[in-house]
C-alpha positions as CSV (number, residue, x, y, z in Angstrom):
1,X,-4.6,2.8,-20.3
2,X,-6.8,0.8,-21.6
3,X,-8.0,0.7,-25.2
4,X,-11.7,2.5,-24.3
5,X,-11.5,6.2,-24.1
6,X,-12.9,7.9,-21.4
7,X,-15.1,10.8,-21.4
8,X,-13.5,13.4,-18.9
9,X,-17.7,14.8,-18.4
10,X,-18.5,10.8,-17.6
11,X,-21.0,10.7,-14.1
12,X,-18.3,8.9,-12.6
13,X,-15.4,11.0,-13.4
14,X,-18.0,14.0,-12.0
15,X,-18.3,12.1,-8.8
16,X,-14.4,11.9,-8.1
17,X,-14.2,15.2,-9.0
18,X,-17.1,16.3,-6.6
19,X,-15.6,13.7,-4.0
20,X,-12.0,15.4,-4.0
21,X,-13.0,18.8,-3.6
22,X,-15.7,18.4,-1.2
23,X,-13.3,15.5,0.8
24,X,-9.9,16.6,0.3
25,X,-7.3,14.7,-0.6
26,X,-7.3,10.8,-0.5
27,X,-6.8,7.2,-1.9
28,X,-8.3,5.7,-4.3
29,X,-9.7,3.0,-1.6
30,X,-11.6,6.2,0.1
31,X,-12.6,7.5,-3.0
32,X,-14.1,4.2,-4.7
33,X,-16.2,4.1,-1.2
34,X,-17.5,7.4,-1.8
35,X,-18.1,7.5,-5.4
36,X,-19.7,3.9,-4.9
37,X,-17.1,1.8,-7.1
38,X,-14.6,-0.7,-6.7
39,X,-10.9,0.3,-6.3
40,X,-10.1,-1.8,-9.6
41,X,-13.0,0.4,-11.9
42,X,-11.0,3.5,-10.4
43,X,-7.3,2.5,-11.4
44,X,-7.3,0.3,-14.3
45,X,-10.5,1.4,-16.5
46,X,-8.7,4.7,-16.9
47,X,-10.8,7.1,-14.5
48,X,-8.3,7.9,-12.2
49,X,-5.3,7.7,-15.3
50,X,-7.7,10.0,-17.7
51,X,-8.1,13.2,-15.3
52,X,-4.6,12.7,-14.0
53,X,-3.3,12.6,-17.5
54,X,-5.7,15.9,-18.2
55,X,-4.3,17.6,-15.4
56,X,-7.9,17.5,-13.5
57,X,-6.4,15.8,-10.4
58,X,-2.5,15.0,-9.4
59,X,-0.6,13.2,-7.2
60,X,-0.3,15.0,-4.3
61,X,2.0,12.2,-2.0
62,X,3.0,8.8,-1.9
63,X,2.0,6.7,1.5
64,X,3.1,2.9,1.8
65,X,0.0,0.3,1.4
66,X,0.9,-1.0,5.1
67,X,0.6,2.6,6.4
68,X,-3.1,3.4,4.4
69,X,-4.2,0.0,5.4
70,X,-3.5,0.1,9.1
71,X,-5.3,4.0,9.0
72,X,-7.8,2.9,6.5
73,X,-8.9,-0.4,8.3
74,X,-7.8,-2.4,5.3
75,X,-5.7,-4.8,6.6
76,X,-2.4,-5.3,6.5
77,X,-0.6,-4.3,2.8
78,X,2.8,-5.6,1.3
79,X,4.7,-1.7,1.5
80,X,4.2,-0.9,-2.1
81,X,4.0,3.2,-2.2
82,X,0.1,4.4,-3.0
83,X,-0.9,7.2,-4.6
84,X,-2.7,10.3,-2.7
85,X,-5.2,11.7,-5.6
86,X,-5.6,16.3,-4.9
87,X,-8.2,17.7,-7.1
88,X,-6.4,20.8,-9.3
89,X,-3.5,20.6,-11.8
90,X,0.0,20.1,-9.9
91,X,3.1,19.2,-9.9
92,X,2.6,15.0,-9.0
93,X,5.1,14.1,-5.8
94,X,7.9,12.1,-6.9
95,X,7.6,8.4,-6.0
96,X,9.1,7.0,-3.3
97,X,11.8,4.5,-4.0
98,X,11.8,1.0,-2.6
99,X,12.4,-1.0,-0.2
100,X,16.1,-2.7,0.1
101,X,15.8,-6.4,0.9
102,X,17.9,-5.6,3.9
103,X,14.8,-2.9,5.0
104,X,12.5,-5.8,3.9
105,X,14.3,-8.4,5.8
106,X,14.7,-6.0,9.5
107,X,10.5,-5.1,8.9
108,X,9.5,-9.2,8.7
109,X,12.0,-10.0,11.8
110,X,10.5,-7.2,14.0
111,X,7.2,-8.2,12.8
112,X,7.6,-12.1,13.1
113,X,10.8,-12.9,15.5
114,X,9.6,-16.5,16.1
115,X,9.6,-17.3,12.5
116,X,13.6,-16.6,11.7
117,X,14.4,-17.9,15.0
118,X,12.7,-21.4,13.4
119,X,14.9,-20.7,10.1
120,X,18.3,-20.3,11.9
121,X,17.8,-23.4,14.2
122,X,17.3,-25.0,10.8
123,X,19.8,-23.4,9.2
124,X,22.5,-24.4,11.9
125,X,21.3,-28.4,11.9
126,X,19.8,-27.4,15.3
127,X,16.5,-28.9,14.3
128,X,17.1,-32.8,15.2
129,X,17.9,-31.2,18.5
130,X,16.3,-32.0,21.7
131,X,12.7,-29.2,21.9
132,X,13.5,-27.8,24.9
133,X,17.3,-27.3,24.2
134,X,15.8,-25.4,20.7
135,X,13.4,-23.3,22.3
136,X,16.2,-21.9,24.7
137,X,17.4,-20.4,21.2
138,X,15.4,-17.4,21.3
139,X,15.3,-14.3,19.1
140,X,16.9,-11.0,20.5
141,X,14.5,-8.5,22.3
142,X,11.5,-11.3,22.7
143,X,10.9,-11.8,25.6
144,X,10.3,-15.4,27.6
């Protein structure tokens, strides 16, 4: 947190309040939108980490960022688990644990085949090699 308190009766902490029981659960991207504040205010100005820590709201799941930005129109996210804010004092879901590099590594190949093809005709000194003859070098699954 940072070093300025929060009061838990602030209008803005009354507004996430209101938002989360009238809405339902939800991230703090939906919940900035409705209470009319950036994301940032939300999580790092202690808003969100002064009701959870009085037991006002909890965590009620963890969603990965690619996931909640797809749904949410957002964009596209780097997989780092989100928090799911539920209005009521709970017991917060346990967080998710990370990605391998080997689960990173299978996501980014199915997502961008073309791109680690490139790598492993550079990687096997296939590079100087005539275009046409590197191109027959295709991924597996991608189709021609």
């Amino acid at each position: 947190m940072s070093g300025r308190p929060v009061s838990l009766s602030s209008p803005l902490n009354l507004r996430i309040l209101a938002a989360l029981r009238k809405h339902g659960p939800m991230h703090s991207y939906a919940l900035a939108e409705l209470v009319e504040c950036s994301r940032k205010s939300l999580t790092t100005k202690d808003y969100l980490p002064a009701l959870h820590a009085a037991k006002l709201i909890h965590i009620k799941r963890w969603i990965r960022a690619p996931e909640l930005m797809e749904k949410e129109g957002y964009g596209e996210g780097r997989g780092e688990p989100s928090r799911i804010y539920a209005i009521g004092e709970g017991e917060d879901a346990p967080r998710p644990r990370p990605h391998t590099n080997a689960e990173n590594t299978k996501r980014q190949k199915r997502r961008n085949p073309e791109r680690f093809t490139r790598q492993k005709i550079r990687r096997r000194g296939l590079a100087s090699v005539d275009p046409i003859l590197a191109a027959l070098v295709k991924p597996q699954g991608v189709e021609a």
